[in-house]
N, C-alpha and C positions, 0 to 999 in steps of 0.2 A: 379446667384447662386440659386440651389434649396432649397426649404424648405417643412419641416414637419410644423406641426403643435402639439404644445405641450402643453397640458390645456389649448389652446386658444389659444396662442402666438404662432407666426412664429418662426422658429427657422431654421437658415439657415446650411445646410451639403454639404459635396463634394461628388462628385459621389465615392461610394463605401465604404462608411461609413456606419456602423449599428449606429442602434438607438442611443445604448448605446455611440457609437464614438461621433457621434454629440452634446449628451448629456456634455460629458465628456468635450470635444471641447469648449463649451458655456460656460464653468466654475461650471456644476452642477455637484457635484460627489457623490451626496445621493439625490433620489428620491421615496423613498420608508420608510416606517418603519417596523417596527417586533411588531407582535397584541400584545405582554406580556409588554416587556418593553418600546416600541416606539422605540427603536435602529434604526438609521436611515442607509437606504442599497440603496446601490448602485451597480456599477461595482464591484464586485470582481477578479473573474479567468477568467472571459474575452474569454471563452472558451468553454461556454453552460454546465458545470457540476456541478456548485451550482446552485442556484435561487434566489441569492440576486439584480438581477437584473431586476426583473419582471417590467411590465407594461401592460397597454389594449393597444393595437393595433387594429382601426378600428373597436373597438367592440368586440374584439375576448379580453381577459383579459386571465393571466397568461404567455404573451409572454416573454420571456428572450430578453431583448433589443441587449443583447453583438451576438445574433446568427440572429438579421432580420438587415437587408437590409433595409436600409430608402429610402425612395421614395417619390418622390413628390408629397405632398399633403394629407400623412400619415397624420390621427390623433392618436394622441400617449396622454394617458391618465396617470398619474403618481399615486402616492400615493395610493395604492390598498397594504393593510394589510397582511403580509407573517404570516409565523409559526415564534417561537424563540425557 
């Protein structure tokens, strides 16, 4: 099976799952908060037109997990502070 890699830990996906899939998959369905109140975000619309689903990908921060494509060996960074 492949895996990303997520805050350190392996996290295993099937081919053709985005981030946000495999996230979801593993049993995570909030990885992120909102800088005002801590509102914890995750997956929403699933569809790349909100941004409750941000993460750093490889370094690159602000990626919408629900529109990349995980790939083997992806380091996928969580908990990076949205607007509310």
């Amino acid at each position: 099976m492949n895996e990303i890699v997520v805050d350190g830990a392996p996290l295993p996906f099937v081919e053709g799952q985005t981030v946000a899939a495999a996230l979801v998959a593993a049993g995570r369905v909030a990885w992120r908060t909102t800088r005002v109140h801590r509102r914890p975000r995750g997956v929403f619309c699933g569809i790349g037109v909100c941004f409750d689903c941000l993460v750093t990908i490889d370094g690159a921060g602000g990626q919408r997990a629900c529109l990349v494509p995980a790939r083997p060996g992806m380091t996928v960074t969580t908990g990076e502070d949205g607007d509310d």
